[in-house]
PDB file of N, CA, C and O in Angstrom:
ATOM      1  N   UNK A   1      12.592 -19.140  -5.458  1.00  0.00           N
ATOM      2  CA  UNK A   1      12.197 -19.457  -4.106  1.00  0.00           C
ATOM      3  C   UNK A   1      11.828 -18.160  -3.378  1.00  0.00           C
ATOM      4  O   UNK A   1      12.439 -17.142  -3.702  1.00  0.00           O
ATOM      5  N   UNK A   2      10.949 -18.100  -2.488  1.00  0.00           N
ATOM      6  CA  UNK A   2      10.494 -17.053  -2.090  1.00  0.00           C
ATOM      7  C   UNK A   2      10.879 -16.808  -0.646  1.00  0.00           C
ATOM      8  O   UNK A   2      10.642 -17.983  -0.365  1.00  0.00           O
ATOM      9  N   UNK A   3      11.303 -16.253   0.620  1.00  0.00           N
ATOM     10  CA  UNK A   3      12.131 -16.539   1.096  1.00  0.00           C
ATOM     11  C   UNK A   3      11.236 -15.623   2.453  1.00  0.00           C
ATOM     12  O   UNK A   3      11.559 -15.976   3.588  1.00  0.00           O
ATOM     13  N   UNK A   4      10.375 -14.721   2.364  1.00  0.00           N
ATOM     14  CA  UNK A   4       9.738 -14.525   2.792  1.00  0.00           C
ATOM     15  C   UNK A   4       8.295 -13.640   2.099  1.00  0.00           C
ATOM     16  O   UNK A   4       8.279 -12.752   1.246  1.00  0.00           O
ATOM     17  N   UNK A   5       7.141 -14.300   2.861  1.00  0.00           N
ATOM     18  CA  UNK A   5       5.534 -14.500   2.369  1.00  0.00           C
ATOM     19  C   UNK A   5       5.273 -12.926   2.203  1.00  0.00           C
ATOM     20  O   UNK A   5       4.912 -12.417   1.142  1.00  0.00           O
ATOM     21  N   UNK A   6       5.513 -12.198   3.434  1.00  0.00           N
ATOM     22  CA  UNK A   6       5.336 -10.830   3.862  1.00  0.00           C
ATOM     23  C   UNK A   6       6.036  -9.787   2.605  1.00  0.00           C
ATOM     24  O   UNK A   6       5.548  -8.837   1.992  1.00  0.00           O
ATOM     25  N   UNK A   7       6.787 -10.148   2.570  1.00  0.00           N
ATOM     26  CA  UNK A   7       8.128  -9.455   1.614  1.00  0.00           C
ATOM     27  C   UNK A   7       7.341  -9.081   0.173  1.00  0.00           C
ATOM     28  O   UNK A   7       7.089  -7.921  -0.152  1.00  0.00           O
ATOM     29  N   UNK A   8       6.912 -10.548  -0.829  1.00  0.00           N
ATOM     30  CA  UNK A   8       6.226 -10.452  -1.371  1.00  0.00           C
ATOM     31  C   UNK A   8       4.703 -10.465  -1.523  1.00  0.00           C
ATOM     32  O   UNK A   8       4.037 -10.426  -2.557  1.00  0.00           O
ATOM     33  N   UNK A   9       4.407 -10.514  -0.562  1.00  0.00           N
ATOM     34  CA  UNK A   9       3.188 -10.303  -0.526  1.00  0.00           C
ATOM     35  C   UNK A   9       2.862  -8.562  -0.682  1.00  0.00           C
ATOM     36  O   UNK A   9       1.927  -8.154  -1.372  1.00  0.00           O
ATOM     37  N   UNK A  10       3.804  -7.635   0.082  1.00  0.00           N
ATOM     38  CA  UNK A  10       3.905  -6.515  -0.251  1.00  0.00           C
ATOM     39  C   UNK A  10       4.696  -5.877  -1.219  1.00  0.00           C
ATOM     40  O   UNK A  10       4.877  -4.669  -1.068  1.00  0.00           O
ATOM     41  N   UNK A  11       5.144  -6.374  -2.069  1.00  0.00           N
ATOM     42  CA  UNK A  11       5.663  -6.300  -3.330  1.00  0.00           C
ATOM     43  C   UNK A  11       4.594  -6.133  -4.203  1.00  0.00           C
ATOM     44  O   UNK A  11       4.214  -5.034  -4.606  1.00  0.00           O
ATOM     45  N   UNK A  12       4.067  -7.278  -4.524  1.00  0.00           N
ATOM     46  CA  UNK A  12       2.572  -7.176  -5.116  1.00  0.00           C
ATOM     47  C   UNK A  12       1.667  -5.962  -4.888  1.00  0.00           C
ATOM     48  O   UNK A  12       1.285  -5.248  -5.815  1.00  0.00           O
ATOM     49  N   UNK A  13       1.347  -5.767  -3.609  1.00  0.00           N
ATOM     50  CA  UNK A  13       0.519  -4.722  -3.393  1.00  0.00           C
ATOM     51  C   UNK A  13       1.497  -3.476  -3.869  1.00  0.00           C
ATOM     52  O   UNK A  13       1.059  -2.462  -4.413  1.00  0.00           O
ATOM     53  N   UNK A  14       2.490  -3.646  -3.660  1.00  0.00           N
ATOM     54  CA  UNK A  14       3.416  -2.142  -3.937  1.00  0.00           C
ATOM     55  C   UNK A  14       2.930  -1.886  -5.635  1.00  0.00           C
ATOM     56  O   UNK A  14       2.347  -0.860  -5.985  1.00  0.00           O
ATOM     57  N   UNK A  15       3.323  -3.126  -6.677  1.00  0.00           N
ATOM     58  CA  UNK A  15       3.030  -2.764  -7.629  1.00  0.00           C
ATOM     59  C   UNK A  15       1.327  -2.586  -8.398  1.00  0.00           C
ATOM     60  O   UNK A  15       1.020  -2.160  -9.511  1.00  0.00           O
ATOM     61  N   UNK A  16       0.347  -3.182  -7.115  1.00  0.00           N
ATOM     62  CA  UNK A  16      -0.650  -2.717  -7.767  1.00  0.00           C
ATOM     63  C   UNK A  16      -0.758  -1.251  -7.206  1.00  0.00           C
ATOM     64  O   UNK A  16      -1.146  -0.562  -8.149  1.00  0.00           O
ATOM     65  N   UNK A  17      -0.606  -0.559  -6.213  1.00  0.00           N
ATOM     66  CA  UNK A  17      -0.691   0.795  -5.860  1.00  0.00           C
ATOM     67  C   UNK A  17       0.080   1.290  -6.897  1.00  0.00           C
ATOM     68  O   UNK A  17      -0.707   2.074  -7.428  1.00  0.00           O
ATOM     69  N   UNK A  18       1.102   1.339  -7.525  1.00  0.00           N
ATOM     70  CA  UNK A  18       1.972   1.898  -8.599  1.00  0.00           C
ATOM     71  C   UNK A  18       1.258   1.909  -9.906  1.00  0.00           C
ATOM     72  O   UNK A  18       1.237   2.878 -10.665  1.00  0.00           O
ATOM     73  N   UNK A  19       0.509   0.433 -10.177  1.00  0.00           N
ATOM     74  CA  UNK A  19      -0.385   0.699 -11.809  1.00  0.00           C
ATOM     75  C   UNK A  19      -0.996   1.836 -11.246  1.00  0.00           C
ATOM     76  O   UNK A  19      -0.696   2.909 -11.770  1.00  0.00           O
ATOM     77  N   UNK A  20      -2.071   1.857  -9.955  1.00  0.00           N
ATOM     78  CA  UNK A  20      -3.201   2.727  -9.849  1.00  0.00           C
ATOM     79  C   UNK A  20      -2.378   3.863  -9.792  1.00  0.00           C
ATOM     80  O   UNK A  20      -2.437   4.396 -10.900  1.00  0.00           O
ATOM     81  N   UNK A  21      -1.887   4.282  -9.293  1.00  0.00           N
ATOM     82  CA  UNK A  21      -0.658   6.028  -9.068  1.00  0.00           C
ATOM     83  C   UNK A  21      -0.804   6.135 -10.834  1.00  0.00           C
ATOM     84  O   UNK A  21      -1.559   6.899 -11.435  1.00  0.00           O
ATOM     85  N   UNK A  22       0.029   5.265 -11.362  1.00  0.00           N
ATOM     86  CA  UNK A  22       0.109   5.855 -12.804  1.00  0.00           C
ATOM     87  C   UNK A  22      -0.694   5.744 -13.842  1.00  0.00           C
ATOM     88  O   UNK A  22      -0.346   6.104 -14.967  1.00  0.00           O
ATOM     89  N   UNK A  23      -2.086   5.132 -13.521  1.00  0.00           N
ATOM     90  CA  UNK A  23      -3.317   5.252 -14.294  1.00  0.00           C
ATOM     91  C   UNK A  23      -3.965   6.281 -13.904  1.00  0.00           C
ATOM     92  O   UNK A  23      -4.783   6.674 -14.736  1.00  0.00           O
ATOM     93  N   UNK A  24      -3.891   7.122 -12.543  1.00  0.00           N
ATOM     94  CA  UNK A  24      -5.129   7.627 -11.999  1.00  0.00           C
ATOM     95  C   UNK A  24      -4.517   9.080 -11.902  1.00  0.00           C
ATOM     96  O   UNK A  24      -5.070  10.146 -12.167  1.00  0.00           O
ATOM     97  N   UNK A  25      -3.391   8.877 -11.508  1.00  0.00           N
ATOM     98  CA  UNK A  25      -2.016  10.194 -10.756  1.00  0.00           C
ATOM     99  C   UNK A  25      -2.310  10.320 -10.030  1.00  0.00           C
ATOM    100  O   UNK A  25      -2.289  11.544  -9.906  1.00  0.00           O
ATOM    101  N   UNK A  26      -2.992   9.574  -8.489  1.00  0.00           N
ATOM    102  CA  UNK A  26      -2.842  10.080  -6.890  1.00  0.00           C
ATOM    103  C   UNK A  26      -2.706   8.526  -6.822  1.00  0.00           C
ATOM    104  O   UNK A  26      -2.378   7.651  -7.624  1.00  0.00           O
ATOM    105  N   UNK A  27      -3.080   8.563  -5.583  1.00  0.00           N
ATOM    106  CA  UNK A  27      -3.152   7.307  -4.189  1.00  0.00           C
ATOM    107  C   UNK A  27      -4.318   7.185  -3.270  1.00  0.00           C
ATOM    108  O   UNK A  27      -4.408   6.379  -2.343  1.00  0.00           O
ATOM    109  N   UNK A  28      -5.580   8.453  -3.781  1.00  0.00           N
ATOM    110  CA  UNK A  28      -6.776   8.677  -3.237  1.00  0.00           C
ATOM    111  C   UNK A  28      -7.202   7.748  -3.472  1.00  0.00           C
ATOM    112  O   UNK A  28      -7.689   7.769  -4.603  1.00  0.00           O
ATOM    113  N   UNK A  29      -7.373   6.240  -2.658  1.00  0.00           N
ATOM    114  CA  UNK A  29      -8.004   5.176  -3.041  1.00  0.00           C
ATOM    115  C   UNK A  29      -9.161   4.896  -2.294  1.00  0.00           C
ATOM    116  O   UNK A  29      -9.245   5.384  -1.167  1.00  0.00           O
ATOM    117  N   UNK A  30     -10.224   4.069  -2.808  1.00  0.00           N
ATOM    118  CA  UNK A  30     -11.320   4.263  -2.090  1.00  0.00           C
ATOM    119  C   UNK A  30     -11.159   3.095  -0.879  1.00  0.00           C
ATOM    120  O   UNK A  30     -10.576   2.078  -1.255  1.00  0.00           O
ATOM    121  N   UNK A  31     -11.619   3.118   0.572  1.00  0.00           N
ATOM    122  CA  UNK A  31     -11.730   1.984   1.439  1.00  0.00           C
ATOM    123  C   UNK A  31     -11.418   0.915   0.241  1.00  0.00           C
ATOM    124  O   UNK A  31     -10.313   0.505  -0.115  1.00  0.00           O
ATOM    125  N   UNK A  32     -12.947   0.517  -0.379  1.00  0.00           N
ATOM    126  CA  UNK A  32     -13.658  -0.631  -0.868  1.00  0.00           C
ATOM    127  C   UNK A  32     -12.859  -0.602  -2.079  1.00  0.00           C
ATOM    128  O   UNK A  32     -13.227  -1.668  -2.573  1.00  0.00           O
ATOM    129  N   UNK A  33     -12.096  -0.163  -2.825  1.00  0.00           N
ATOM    130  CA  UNK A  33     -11.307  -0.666  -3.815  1.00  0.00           C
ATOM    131  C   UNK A  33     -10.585  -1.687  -4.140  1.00  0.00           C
ATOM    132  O   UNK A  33      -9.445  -1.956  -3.762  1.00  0.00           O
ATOM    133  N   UNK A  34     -11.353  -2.326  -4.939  1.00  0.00           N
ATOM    134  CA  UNK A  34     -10.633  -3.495  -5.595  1.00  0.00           C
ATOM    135  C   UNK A  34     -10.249  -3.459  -7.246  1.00  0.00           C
ATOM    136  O   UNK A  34     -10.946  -2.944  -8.119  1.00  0.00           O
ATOM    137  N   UNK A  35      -9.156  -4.037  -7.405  1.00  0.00           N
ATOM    138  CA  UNK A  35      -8.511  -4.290  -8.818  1.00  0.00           C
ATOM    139  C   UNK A  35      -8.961  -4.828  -9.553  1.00  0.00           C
ATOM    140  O   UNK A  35      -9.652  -5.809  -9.277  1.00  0.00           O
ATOM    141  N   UNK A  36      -8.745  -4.384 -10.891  1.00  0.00           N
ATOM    142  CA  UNK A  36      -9.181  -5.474 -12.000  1.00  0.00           C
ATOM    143  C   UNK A  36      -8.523  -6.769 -11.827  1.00  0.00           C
ATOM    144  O   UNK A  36      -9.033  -7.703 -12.445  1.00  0.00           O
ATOM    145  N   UNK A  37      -7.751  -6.952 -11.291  1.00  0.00           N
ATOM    146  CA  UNK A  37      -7.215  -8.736 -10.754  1.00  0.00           C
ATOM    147  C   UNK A  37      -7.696  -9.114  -9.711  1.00  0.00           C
ATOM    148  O   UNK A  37      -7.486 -10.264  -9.326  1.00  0.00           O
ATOM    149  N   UNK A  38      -8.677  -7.991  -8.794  1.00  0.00           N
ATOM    150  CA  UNK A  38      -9.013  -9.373  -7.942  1.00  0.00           C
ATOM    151  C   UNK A  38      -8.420  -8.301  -6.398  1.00  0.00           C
ATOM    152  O   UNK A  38      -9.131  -8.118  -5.410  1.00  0.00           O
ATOM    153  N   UNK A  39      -6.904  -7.697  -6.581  1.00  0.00           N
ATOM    154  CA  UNK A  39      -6.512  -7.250  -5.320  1.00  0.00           C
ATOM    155  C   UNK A  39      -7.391  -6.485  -4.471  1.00  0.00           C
ATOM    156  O   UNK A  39      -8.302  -5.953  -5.106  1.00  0.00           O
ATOM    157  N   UNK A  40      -7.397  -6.269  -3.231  1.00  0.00           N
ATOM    158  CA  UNK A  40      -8.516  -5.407  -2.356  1.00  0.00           C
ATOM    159  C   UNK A  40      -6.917  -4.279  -2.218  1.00  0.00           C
ATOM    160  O   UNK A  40      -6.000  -4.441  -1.413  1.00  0.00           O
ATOM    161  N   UNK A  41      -7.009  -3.414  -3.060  1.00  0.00           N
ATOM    162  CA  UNK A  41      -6.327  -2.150  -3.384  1.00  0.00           C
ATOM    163  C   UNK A  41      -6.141  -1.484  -1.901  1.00  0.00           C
ATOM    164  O   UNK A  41      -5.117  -1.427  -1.220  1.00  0.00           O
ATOM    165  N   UNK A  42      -7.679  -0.917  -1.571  1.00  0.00           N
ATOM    166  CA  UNK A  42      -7.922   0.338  -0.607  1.00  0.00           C
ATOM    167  C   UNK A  42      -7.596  -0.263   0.487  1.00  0.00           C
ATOM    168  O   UNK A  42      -6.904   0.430   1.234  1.00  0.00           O
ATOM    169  N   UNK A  43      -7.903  -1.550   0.940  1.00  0.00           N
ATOM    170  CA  UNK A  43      -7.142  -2.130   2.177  1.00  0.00           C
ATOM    171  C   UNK A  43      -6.037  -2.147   2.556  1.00  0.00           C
ATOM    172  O   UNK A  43      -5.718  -1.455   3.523  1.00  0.00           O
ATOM    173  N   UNK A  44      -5.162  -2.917   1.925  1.00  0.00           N
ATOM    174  CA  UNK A  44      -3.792  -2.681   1.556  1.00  0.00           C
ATOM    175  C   UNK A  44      -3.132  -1.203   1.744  1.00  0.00           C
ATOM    176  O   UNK A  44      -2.184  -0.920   2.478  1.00  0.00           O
ATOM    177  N   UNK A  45      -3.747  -0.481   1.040  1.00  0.00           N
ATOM    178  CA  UNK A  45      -3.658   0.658   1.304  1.00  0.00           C
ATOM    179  C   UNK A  45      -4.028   1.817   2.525  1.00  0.00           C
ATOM    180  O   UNK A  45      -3.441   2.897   2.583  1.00  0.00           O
ATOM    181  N   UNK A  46      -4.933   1.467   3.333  1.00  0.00           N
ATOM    182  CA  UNK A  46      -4.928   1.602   4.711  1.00  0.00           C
ATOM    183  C   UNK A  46      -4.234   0.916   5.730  1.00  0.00           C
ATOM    184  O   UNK A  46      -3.991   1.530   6.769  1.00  0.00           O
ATOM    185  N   UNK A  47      -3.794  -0.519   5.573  1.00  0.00           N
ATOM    186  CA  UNK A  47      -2.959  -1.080   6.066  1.00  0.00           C
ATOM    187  C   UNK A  47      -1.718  -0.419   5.895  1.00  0.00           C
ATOM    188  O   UNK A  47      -1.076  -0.339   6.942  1.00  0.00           O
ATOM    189  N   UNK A  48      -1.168   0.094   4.863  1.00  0.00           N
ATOM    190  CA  UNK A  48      -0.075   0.692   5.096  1.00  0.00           C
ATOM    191  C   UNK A  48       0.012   1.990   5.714  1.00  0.00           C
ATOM    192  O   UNK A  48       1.147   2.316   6.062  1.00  0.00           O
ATOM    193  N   UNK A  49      -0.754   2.661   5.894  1.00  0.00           N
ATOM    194  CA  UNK A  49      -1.142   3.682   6.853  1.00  0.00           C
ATOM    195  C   UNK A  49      -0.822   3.218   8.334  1.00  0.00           C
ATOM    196  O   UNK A  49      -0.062   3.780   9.122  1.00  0.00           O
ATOM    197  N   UNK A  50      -1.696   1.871   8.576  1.00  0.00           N
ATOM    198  CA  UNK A  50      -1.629   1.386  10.035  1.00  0.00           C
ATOM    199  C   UNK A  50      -0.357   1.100  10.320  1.00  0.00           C
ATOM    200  O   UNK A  50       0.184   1.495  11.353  1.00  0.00           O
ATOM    201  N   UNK A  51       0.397   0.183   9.168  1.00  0.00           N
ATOM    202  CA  UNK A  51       1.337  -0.329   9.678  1.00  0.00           C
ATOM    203  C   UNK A  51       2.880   0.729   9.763  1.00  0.00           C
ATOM    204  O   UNK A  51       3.864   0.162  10.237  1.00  0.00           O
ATOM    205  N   UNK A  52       3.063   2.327   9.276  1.00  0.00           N
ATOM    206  CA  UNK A  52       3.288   3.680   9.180  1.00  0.00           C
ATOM    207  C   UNK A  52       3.201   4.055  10.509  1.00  0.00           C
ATOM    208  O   UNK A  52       4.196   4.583  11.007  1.00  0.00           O
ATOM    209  N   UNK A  53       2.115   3.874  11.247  1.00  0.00           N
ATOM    210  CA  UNK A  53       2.021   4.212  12.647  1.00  0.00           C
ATOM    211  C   UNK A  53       2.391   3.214  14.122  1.00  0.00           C
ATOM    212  O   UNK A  53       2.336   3.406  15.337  1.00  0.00           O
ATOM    213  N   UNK A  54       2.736   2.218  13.330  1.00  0.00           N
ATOM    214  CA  UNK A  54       2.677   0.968  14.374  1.00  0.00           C
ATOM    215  C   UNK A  54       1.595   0.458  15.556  1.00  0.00           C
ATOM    216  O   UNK A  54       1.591   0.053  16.719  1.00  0.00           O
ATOM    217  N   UNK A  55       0.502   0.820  14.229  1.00  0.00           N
ATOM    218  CA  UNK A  55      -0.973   0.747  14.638  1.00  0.00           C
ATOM    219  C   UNK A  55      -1.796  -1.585  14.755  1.00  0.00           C
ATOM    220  O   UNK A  55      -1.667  -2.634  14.124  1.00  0.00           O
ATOM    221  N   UNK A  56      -2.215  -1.284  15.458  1.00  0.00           N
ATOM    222  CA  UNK A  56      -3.134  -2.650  15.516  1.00  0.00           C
ATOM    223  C   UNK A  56      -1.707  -4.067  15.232  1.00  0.00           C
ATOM    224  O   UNK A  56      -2.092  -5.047  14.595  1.00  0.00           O
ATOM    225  N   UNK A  57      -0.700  -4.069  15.555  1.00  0.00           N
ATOM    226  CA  UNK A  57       0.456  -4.820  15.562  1.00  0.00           C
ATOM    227  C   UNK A  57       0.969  -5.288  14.348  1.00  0.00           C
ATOM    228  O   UNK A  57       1.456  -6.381  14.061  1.00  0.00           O
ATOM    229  N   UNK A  58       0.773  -4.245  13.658  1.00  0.00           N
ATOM    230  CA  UNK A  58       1.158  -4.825  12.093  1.00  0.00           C
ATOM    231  C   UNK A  58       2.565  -4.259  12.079  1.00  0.00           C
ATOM    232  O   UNK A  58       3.053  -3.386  12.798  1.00  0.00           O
ATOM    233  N   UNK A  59       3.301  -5.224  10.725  1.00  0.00           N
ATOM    234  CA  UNK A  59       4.870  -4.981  10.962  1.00  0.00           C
ATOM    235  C   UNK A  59       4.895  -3.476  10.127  1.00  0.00           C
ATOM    236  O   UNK A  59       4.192  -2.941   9.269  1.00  0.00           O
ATOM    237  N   UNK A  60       5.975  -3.165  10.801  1.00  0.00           N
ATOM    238  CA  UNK A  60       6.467  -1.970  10.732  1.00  0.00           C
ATOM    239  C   UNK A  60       6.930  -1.531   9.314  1.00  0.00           C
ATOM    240  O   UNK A  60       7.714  -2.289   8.743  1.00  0.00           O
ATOM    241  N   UNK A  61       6.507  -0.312   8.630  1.00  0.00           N
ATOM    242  CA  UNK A  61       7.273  -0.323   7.195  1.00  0.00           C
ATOM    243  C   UNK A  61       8.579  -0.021   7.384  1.00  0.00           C
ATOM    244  O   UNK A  61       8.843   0.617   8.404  1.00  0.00           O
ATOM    245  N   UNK A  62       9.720  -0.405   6.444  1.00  0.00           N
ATOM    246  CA  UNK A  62      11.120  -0.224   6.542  1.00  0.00           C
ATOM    247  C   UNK A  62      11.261   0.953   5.868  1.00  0.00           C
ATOM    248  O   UNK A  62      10.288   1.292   5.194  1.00  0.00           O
ATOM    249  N   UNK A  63      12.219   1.665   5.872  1.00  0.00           N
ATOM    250  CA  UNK A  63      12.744   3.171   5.683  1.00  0.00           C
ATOM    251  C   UNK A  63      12.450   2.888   3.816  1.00  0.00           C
ATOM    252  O   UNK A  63      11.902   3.629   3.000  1.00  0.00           O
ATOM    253  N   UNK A  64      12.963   1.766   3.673  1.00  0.00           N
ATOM    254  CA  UNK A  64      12.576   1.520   1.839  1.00  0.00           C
ATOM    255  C   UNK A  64      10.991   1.729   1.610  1.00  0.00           C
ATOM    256  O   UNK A  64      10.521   2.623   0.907  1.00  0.00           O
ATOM    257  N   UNK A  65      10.289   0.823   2.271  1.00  0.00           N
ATOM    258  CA  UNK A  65       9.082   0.805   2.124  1.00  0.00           C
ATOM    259  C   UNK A  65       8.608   1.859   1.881  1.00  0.00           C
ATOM    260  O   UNK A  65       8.271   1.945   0.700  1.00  0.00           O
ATOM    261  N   UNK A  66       8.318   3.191   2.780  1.00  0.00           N
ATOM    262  CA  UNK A  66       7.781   4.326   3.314  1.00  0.00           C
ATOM    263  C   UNK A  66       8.189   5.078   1.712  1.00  0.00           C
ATOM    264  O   UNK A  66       7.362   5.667   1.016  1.00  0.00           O
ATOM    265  N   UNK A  67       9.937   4.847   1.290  1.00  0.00           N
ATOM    266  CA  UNK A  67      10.211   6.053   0.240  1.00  0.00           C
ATOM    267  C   UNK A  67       9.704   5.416  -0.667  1.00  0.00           C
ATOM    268  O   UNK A  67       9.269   6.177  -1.531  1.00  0.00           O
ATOM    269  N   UNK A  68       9.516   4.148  -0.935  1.00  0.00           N
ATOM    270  CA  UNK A  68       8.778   3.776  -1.991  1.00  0.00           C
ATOM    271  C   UNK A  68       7.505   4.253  -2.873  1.00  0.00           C
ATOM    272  O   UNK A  68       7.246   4.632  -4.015  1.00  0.00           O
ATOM    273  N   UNK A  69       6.526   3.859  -0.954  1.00  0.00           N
ATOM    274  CA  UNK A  69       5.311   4.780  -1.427  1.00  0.00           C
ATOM    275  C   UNK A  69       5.257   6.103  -1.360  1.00  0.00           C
ATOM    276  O   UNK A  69       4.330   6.683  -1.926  1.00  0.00           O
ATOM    277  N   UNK A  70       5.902   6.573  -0.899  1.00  0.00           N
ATOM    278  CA  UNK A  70       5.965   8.535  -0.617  1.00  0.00           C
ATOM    279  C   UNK A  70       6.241   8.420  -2.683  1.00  0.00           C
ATOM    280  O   UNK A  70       5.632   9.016  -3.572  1.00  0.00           O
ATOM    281  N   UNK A  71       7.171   7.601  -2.757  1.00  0.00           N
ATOM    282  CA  UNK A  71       7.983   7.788  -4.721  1.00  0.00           C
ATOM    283  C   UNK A  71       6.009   8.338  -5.678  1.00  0.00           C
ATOM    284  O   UNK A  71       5.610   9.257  -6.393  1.00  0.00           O
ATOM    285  N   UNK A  72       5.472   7.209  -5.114  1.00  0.00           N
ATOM    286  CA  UNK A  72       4.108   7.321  -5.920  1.00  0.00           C
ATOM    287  C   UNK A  72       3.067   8.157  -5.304  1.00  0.00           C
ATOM    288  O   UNK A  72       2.015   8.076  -5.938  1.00  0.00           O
ATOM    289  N   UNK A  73       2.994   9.094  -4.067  1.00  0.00           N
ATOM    290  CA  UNK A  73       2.046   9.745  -3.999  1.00  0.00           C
ATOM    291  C   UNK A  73       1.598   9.472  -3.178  1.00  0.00           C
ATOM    292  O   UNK A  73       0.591  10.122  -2.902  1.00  0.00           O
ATOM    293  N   UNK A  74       2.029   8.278  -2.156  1.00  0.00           N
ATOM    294  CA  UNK A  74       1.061   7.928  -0.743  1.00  0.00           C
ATOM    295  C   UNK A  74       0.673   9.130   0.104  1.00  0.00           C
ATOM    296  O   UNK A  74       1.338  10.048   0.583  1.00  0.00           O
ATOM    297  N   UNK A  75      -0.598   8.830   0.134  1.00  0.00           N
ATOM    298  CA  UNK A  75      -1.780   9.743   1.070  1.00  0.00           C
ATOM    299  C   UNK A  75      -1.672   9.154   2.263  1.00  0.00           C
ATOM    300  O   UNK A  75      -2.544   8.347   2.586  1.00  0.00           O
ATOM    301  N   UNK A  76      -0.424   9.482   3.282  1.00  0.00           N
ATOM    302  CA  UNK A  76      -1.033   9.308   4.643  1.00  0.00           C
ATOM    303  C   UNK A  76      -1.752   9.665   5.383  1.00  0.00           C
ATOM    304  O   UNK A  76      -1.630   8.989   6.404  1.00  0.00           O
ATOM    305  N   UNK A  77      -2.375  10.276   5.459  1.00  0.00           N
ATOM    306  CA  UNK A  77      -2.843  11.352   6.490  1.00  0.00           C
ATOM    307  C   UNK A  77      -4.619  11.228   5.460  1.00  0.00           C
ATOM    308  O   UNK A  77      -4.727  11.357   4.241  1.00  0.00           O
ATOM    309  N   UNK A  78      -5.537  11.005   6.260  1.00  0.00           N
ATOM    310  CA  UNK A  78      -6.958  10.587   5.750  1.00  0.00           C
ATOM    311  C   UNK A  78      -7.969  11.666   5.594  1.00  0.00           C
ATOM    312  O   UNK A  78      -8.011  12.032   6.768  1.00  0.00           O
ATOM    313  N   UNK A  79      -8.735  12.361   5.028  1.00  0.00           N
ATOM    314  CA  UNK A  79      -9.523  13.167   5.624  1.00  0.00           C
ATOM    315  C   UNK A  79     -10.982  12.719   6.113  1.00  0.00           C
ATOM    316  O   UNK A  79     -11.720  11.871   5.613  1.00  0.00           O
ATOM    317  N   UNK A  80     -11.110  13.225   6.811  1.00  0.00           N
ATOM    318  CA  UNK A  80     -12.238  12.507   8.007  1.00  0.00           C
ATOM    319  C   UNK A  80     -13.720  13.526   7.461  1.00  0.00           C
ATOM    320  O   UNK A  80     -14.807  13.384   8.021  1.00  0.00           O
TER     321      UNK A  80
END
């Protein structure tokens, strides 16, 4: 039973950012990146940026979340 949508829904994305970290060795993902399954990778992955800043009302990452992705290499910070 799944107990909340959000929870796993970012679970999923956690572990596709983790194949890509350990196929590629960064987190430099492109915007437009999508997975060989289908996931929109680079979104997800800017979303967690937004939601890092408590940007555009997205929920907040939890202290787990954040060390999670820091564990694999998350690129916060963008270069422009």
């Amino acid at each position: 039973m799944t107990w909340s949508v959000y929870s796993e829904g970012w679970a999923n994305g956690y572990e596709e950012a983790k194949h890509f970290y350990e196929v590629n060795g960064h987190l430099d993902v492109p915007g437009g990146y999508v997975t060989e399954s289908g996931f929109t990778l680079g979104s997800w992955i800017a979303a967690q940026r937004q939601a890092r800043m408590g940007q555009y009302g997205r929920t907040p990452l939890t202290k787990e979340q954040r060390a999670r992705l820091d564990s694999i290499g998350m690129l916060w910070e963008t270069r422009k």
